[in-house]
Backbone as JSON Lines, residues from 0, in Angstrom:
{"i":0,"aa":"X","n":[-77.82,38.72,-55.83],"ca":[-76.82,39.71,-56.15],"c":[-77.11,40.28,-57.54]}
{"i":1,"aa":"X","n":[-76.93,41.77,-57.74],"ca":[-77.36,42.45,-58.86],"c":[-76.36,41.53,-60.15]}
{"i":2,"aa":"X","n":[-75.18,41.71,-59.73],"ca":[-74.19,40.47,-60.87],"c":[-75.0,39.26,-61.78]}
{"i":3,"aa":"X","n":[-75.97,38.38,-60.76],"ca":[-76.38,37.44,-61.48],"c":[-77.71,37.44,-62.13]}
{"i":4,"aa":"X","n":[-78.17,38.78,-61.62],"ca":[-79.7,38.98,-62.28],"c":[-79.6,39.88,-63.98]}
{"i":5,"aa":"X","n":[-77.9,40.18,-63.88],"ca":[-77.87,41.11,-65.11],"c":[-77.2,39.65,-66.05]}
{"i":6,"aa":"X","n":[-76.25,38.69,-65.24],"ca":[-75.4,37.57,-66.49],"c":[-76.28,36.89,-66.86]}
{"i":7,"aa":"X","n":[-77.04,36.52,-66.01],"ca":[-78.08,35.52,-66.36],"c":[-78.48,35.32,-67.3]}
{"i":8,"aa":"X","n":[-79.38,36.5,-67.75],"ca":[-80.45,36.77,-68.83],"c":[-79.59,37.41,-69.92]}
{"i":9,"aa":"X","n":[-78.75,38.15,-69.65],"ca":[-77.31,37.96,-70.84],"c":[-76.68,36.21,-71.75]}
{"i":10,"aa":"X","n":[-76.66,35.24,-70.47],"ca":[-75.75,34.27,-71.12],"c":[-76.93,33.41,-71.52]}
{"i":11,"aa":"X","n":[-78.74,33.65,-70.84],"ca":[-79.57,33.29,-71.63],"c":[-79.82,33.42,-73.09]}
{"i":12,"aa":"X","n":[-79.87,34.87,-73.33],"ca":[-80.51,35.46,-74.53],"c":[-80.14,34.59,-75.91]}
{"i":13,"aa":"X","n":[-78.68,34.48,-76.06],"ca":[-78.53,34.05,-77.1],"c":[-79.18,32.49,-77.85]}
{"i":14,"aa":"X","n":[-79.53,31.68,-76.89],"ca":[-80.17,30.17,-76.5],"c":[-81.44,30.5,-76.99]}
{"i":15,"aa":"X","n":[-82.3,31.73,-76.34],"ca":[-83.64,31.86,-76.49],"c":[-83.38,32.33,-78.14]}
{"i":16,"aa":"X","n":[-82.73,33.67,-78.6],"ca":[-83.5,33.88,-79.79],"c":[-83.08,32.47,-80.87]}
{"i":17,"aa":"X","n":[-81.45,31.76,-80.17],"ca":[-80.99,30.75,-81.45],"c":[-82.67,29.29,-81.54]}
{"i":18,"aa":"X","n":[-83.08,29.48,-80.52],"ca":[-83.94,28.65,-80.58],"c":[-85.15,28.77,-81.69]}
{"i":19,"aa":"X","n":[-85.85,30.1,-81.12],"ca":[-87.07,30.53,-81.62],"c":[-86.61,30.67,-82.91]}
{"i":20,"aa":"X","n":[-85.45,30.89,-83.28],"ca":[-84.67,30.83,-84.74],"c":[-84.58,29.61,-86.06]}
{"i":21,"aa":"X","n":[-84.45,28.96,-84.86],"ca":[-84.52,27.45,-85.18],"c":[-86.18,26.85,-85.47]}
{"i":22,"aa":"X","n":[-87.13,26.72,-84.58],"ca":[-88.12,26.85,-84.87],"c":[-88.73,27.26,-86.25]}
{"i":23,"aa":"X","n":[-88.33,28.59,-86.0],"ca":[-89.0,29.58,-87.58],"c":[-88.47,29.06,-88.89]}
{"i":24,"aa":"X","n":[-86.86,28.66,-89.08],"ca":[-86.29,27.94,-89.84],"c":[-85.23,27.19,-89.12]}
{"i":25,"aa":"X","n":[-86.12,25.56,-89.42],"ca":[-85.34,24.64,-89.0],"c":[-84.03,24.09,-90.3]}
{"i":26,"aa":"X","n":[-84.78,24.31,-91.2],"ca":[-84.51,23.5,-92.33],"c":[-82.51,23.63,-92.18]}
{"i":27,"aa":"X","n":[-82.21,25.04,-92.3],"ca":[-80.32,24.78,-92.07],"c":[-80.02,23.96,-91.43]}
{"i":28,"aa":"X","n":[-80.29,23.84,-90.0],"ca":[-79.54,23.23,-89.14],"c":[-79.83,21.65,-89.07]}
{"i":29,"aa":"X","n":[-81.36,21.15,-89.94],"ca":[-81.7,20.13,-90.31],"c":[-80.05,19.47,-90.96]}
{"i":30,"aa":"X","n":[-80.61,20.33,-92.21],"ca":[-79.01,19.71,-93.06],"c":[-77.67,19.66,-92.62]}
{"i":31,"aa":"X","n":[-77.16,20.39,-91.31],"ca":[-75.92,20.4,-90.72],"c":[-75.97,19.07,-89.81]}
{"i":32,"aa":"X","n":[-77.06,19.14,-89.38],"ca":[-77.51,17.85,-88.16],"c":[-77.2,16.62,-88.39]}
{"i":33,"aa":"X","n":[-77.76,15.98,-90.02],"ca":[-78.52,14.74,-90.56],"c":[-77.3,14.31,-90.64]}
{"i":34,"aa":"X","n":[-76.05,14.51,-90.44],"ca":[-74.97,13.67,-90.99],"c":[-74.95,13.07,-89.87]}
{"i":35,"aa":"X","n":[-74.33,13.84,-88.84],"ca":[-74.07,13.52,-87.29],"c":[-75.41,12.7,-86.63]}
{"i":36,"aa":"X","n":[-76.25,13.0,-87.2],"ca":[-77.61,12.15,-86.61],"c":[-77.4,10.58,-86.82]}
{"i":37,"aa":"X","n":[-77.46,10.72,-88.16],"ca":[-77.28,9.22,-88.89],"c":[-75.58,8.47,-88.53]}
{"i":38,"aa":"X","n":[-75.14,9.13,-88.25],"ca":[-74.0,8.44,-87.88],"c":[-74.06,7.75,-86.24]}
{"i":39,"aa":"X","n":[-74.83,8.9,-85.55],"ca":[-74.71,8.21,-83.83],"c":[-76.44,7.01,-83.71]}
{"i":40,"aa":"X","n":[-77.04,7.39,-84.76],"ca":[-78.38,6.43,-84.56],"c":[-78.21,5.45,-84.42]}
{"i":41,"aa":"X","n":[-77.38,4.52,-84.95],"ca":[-76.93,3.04,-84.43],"c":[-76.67,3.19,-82.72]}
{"i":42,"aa":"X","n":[-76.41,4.19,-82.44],"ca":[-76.16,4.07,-80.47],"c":[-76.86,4.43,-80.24]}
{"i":43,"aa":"X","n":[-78.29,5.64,-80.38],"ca":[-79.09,5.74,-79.49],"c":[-79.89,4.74,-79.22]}
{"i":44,"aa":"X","n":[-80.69,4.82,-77.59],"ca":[-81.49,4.11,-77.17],"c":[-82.6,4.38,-77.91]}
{"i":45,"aa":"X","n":[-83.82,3.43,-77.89],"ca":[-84.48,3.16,-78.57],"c":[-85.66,4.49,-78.2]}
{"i":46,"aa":"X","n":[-85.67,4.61,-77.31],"ca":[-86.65,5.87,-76.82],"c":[-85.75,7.41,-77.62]}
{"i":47,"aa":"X","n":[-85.07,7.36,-78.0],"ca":[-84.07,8.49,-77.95],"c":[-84.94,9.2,-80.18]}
{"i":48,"aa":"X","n":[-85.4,9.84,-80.21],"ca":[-85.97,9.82,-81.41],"c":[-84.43,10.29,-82.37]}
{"i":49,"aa":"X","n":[-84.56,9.5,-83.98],"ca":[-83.65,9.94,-84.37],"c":[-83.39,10.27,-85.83]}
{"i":50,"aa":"X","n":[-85.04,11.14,-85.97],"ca":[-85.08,11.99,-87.29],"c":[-84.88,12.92,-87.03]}
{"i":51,"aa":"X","n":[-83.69,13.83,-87.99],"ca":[-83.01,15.03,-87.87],"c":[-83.75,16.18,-87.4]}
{"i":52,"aa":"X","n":[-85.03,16.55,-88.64],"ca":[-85.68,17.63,-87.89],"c":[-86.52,17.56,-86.86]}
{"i":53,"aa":"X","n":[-86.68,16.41,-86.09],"ca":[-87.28,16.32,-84.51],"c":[-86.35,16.49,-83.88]}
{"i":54,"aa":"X","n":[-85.63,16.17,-84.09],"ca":[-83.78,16.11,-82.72],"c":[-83.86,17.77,-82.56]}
{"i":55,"aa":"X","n":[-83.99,18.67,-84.26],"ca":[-83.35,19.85,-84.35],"c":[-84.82,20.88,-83.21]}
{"i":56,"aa":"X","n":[-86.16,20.5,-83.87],"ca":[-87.26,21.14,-82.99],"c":[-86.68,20.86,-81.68]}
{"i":57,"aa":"X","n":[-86.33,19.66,-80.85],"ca":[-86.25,19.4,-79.44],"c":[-85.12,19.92,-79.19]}
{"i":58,"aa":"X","n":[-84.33,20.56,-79.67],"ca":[-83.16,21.1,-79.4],"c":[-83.54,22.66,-79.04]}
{"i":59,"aa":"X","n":[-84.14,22.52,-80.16],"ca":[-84.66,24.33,-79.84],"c":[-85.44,24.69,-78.93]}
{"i":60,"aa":"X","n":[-86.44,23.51,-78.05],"ca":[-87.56,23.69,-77.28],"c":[-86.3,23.84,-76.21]}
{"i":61,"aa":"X","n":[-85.44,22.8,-76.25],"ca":[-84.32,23.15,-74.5],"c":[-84.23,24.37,-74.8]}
{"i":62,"aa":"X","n":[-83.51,24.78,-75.9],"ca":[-82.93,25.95,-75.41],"c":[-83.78,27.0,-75.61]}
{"i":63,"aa":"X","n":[-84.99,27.25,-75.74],"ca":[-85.98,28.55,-75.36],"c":[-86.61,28.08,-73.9]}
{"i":64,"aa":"X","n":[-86.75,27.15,-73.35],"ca":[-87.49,26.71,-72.12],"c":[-85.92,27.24,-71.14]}
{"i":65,"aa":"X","n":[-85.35,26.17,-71.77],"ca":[-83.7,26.45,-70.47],"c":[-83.48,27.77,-70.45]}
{"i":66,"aa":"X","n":[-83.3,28.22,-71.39],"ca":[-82.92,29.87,-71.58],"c":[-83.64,30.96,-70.87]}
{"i":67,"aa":"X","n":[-84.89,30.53,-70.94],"ca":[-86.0,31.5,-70.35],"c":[-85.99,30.77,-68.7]}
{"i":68,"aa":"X","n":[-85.64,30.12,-68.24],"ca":[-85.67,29.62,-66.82],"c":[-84.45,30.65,-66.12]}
{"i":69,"aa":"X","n":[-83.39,30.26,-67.1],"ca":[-82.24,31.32,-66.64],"c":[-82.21,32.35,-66.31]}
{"i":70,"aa":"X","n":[-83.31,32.79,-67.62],"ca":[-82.96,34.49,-67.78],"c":[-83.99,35.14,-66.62]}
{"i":71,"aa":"X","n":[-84.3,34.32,-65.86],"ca":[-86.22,34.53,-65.2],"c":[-85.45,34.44,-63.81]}
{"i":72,"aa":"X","n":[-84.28,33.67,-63.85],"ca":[-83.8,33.16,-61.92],"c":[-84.29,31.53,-61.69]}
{"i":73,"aa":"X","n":[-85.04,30.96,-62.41],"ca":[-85.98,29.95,-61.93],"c":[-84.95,29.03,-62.17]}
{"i":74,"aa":"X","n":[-84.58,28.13,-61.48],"ca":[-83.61,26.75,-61.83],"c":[-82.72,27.13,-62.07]}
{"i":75,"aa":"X","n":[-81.97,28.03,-61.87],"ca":[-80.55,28.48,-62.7],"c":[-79.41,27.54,-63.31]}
{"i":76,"aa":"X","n":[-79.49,26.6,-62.47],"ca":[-78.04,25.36,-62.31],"c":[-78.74,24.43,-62.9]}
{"i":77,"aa":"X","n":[-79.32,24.13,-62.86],"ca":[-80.84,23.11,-64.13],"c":[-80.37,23.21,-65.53]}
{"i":78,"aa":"X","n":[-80.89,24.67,-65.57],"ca":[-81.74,25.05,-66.69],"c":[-79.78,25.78,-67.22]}
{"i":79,"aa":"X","n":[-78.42,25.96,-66.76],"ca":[-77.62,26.43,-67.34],"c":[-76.87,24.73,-67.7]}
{"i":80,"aa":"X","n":[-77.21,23.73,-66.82],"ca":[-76.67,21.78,-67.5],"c":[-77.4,21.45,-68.47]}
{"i":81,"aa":"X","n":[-78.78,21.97,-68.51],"ca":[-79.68,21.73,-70.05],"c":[-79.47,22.12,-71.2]}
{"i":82,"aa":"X","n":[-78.16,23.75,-71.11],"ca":[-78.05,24.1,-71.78],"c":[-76.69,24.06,-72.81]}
{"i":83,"aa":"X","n":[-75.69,23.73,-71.44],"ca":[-74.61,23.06,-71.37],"c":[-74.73,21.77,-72.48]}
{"i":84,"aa":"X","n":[-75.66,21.26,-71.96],"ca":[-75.78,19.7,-73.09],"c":[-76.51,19.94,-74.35]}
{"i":85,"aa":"X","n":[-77.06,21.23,-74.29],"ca":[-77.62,21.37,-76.02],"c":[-76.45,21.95,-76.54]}
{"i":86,"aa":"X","n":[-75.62,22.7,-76.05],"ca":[-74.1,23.46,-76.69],"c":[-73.24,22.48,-77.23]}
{"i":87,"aa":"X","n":[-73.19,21.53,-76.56],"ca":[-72.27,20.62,-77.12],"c":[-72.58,19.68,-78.64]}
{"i":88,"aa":"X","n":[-73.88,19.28,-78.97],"ca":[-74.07,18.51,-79.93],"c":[-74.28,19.56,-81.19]}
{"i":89,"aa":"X","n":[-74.79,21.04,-80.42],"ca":[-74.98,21.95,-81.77],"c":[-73.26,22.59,-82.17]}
{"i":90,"aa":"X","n":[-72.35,22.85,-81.01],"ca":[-71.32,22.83,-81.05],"c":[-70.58,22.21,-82.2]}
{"i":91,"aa":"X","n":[-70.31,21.05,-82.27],"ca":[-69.53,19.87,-83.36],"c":[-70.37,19.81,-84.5]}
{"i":92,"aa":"X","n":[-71.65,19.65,-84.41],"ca":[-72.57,19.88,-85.82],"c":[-72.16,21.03,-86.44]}
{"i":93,"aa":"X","n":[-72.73,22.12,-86.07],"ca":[-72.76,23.77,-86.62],"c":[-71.11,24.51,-86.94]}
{"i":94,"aa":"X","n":[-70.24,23.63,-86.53],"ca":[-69.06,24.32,-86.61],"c":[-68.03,23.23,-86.61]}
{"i":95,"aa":"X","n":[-67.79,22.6,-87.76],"ca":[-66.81,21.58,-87.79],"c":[-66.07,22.0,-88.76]}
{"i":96,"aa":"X","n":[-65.15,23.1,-88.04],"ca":[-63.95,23.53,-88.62],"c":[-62.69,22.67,-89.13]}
{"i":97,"aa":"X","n":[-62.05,21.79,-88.52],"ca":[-61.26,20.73,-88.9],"c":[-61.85,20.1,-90.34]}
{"i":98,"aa":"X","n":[-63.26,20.35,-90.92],"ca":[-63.14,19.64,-92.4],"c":[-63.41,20.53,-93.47]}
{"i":99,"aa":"X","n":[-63.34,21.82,-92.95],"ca":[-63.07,23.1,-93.53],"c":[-61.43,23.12,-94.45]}
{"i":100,"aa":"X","n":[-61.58,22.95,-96.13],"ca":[-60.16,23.42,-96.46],"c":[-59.67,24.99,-96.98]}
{"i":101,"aa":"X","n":[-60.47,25.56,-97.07],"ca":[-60.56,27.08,-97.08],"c":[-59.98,27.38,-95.82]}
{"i":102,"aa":"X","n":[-58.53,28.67,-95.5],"ca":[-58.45,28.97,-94.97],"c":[-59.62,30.18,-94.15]}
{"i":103,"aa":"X","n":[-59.69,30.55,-95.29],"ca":[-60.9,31.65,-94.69],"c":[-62.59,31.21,-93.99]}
{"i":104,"aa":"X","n":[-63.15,30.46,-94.65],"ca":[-63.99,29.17,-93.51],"c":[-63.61,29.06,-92.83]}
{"i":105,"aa":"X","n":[-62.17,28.23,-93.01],"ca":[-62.3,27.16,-91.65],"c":[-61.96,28.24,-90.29]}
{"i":106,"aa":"X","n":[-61.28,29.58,-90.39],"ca":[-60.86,30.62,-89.52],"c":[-62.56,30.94,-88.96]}
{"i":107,"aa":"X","n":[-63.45,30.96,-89.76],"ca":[-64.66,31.41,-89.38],"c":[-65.4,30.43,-88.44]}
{"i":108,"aa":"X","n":[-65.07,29.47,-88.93],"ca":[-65.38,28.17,-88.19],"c":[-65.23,27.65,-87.03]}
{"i":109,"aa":"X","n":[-64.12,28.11,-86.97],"ca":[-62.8,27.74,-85.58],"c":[-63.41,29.31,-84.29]}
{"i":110,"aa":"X","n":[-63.66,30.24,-85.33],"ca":[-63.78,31.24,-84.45],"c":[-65.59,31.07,-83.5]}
{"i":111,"aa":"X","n":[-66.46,30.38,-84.35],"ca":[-67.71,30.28,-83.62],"c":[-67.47,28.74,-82.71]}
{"i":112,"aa":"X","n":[-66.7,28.27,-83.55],"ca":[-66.34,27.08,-82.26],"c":[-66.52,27.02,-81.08]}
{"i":113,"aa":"X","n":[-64.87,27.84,-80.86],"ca":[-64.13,28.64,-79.79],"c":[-65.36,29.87,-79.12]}
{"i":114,"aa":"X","n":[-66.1,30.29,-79.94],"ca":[-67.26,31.08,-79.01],"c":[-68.22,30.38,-78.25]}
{"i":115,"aa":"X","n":[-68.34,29.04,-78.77],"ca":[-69.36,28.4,-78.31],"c":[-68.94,27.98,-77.24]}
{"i":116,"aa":"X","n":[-67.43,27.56,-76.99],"ca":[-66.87,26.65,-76.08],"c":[-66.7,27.69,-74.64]}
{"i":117,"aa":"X","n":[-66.06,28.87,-75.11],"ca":[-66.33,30.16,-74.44],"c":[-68.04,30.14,-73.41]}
{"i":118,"aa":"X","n":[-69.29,30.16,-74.04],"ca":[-70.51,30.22,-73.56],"c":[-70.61,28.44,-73.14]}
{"i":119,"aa":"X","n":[-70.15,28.02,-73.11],"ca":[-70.2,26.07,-72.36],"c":[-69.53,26.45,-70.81]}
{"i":120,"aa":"X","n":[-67.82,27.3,-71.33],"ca":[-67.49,27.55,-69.66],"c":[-68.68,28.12,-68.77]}
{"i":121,"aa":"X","n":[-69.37,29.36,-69.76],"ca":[-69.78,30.23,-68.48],"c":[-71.48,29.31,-68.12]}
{"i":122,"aa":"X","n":[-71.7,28.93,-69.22],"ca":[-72.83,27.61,-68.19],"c":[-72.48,26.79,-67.48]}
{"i":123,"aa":"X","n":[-71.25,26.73,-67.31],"ca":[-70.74,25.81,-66.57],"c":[-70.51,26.45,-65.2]}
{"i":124,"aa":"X","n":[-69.9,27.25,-65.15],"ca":[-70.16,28.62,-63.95],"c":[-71.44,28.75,-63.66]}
{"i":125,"aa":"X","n":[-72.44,28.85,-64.18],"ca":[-73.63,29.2,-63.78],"c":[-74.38,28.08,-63.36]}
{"i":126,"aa":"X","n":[-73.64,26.82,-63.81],"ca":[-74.56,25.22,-63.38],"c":[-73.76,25.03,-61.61]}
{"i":127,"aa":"X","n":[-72.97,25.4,-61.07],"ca":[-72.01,25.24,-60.35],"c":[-72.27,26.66,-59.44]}
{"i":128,"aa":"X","n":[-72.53,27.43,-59.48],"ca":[-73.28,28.49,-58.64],"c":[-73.82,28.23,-57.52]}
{"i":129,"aa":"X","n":[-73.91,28.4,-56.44],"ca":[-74.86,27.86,-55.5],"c":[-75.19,29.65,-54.59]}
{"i":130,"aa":"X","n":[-74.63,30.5,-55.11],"ca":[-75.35,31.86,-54.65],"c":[-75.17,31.42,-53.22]}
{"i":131,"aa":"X","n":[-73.63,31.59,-53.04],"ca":[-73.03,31.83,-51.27],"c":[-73.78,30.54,-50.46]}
{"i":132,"aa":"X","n":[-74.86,29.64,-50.83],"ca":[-75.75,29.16,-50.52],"c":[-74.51,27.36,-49.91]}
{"i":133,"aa":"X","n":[-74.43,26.84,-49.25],"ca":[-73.63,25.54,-48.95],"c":[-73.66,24.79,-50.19]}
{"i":134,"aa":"X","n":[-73.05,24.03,-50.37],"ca":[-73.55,23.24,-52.01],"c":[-74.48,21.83,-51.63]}
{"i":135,"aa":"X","n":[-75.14,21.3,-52.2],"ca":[-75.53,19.96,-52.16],"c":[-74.52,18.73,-51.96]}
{"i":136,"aa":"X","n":[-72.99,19.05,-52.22],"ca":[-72.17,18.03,-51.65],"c":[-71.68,17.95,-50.16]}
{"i":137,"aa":"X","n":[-71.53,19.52,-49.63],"ca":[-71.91,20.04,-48.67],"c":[-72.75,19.33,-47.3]}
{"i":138,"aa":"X","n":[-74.04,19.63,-47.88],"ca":[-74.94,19.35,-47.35],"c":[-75.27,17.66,-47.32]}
{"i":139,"aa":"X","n":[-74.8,17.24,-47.96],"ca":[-75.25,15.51,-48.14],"c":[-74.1,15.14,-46.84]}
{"i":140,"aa":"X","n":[-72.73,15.55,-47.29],"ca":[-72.39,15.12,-46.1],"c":[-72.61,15.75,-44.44]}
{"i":141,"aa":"X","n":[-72.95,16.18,-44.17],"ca":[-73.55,17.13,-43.38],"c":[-74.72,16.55,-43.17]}
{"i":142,"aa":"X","n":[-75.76,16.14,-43.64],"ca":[-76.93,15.36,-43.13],"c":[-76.04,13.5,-42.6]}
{"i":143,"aa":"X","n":[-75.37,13.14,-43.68],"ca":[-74.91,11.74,-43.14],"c":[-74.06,11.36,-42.24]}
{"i":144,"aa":"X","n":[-73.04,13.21,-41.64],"ca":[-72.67,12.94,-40.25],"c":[-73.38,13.01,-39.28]}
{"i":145,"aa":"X","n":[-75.01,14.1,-39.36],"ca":[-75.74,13.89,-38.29],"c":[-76.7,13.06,-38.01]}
{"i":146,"aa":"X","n":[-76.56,11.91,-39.39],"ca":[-77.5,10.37,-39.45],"c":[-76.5,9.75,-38.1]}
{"i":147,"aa":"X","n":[-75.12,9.74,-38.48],"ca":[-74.4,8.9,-37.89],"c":[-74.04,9.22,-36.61]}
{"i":148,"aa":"X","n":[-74.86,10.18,-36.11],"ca":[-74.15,11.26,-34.83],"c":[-75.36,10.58,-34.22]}
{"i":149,"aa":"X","n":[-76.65,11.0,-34.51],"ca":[-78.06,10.06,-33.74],"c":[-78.07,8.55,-33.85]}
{"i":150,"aa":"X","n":[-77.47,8.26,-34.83],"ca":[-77.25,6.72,-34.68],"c":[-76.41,6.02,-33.65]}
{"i":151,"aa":"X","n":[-75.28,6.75,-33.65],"ca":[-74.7,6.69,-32.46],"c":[-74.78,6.89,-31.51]}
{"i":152,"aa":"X","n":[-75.45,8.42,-30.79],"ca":[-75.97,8.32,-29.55],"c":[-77.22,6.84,-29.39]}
{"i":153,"aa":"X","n":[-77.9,6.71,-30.06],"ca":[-78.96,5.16,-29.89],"c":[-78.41,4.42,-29.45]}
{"i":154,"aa":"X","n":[-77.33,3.94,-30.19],"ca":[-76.24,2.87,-29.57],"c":[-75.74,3.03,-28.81]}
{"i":155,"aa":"X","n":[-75.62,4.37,-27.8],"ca":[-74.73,4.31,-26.64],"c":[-75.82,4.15,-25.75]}
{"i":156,"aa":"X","n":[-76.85,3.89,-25.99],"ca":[-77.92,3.55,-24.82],"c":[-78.07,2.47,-25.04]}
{"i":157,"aa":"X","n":[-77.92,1.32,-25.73],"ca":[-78.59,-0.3,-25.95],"c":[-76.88,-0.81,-25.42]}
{"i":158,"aa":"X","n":[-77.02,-1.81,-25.57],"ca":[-75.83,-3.01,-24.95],"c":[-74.83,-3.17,-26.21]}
{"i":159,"aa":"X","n":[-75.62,-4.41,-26.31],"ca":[-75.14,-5.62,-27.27],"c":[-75.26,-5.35,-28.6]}
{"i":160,"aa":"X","n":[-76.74,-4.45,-28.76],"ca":[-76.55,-4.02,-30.33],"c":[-75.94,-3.24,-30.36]}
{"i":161,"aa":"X","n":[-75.44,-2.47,-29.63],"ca":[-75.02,-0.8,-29.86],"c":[-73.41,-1.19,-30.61]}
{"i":162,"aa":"X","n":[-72.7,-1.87,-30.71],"ca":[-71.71,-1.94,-32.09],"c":[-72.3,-2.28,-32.94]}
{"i":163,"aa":"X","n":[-73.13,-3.31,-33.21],"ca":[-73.74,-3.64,-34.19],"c":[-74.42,-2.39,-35.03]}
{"i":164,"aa":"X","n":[-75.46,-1.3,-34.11],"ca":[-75.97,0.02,-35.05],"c":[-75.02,0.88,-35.21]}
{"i":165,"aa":"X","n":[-73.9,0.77,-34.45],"ca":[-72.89,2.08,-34.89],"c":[-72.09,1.95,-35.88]}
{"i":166,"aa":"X","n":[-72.21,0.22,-36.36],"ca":[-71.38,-0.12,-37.0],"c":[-71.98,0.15,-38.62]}
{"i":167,"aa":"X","n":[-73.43,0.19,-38.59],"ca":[-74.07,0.0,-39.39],"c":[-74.44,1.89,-39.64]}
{"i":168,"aa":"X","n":[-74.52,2.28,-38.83],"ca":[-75.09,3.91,-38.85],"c":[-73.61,4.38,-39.72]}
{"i":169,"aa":"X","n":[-72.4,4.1,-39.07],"ca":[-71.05,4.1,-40.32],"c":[-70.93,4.11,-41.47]}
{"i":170,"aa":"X","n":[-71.62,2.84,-41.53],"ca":[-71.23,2.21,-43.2],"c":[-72.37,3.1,-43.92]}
{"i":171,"aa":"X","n":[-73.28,3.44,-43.44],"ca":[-74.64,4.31,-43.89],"c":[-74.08,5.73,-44.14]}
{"i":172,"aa":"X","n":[-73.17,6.21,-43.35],"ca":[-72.65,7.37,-43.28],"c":[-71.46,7.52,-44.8]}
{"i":173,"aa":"X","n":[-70.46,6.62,-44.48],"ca":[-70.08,6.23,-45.76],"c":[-70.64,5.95,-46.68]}
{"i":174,"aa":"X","n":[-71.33,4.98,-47.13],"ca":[-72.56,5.41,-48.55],"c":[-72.83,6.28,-48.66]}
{"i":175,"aa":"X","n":[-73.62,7.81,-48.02],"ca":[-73.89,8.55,-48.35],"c":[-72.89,9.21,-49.21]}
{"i":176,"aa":"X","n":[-72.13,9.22,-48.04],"ca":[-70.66,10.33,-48.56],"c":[-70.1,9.84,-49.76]}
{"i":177,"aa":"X","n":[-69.93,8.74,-49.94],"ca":[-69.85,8.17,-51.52],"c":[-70.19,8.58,-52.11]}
{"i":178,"aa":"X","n":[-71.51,8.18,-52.33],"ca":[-72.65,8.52,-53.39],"c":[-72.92,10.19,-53.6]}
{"i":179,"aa":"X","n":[-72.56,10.99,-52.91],"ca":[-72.84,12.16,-53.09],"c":[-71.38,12.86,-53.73]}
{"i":180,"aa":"X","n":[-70.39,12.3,-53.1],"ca":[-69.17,12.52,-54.23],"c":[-69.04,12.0,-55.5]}
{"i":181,"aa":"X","n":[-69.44,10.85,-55.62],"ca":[-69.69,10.07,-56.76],"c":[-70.33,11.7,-57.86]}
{"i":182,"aa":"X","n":[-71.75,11.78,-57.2],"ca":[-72.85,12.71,-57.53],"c":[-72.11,14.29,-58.16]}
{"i":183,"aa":"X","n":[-71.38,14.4,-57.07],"ca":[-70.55,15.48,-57.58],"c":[-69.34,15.4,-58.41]}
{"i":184,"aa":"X","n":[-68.88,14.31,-58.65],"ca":[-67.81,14.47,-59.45],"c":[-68.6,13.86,-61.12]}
{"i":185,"aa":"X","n":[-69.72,13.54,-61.12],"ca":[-70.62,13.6,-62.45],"c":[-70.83,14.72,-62.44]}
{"i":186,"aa":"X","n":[-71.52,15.61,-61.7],"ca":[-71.9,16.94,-62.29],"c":[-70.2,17.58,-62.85]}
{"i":187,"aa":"X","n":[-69.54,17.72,-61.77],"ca":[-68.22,18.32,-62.51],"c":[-67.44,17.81,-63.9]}
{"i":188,"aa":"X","n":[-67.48,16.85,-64.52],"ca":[-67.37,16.23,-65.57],"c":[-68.21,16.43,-66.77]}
């Protein structure tokens, strides 16, 4: 649809140039970062790197890679949760209005906040998109009623096992459907 080939690369753009921005001069957002870095480093996992200006480069690589996936069509719902999760940590870093005592800051503060949180909904719209297409929760259950539909006809041809596989083609049917709600109510969160 013409709609998503024009938002796309709209709710991209800003990701791509803040990135390549970042890149060229890291050093600001270094110093906005290093507090919040050093404070959560005691929790990251050990794989998780946690010197400021590497966090700040890998931040910027999501969001020129994610951004440009978006703005291109490629991964859309990917590449708008990749971006989703870089908004949020640059979010609270870059704009921590609440320790603002200047009225006039902290108004400035509050206002890129609130913009950012603004561009989180609409990746969030765009991670959640499925383009008229069935969704993957959809479809999971939809494959695990027709696991349990052939499982069941099997069993109406055998005897003695045939409660035993229908009973089991069930509980298989249920796991799925679990696990794929499970699945979906993480992505929605």
């Amino acid at each position: 649809m013409i709609i998503r080939r024009l938002a796309r690369p709209m709710l991209a753009a800003i990701f791509i140039k803040g990135g390549v921005d970042t890149l060229l001069n890291p050093e600001p957002r270094v110093q906005k970062a290093s507090p919040l870095i050093e404070k959560a480093a005691p929790s990251l996992p050990d794989q998780v790197p946690s010197e400021p200006g590497q966090l700040v480069r890998i931040d910027a690589g999501v969001k020129i890679a994610a951004g440009s996936l978006l703005a291109i069509n490629k991964f859309p719902r990917v590449a708008s949760l990749a971006l989703a999760a870089s908004v949020i940590p640059t979010t609270v870093a870059g704009h921590p209005f609440w320790e603002k005592s200047d009225p006039v800051e902290k108004t400035g503060e509050q206002q890129q906040f609130l913009k950012n949180v603004a561009i989180l909904g609409g990746l969030i719209l765009a991670a959640v998109d499925t383009e008229g297409k069935p969704s993957l929760g959809w479809r999971g259950r939809r494959a695990a009623r027709k696991l349990a539909e052939r499982t069941s006809d099997l069993t109406d041809r055998s005897e003695g096992a045939g409660d035993k596989l229908r009973a089991a083609g069930d509980q298989v049917r249920r796991n799925v459907v679990d696990g794929v709600d499970v699945a979906i109510g993480a992505l929605a969160s």
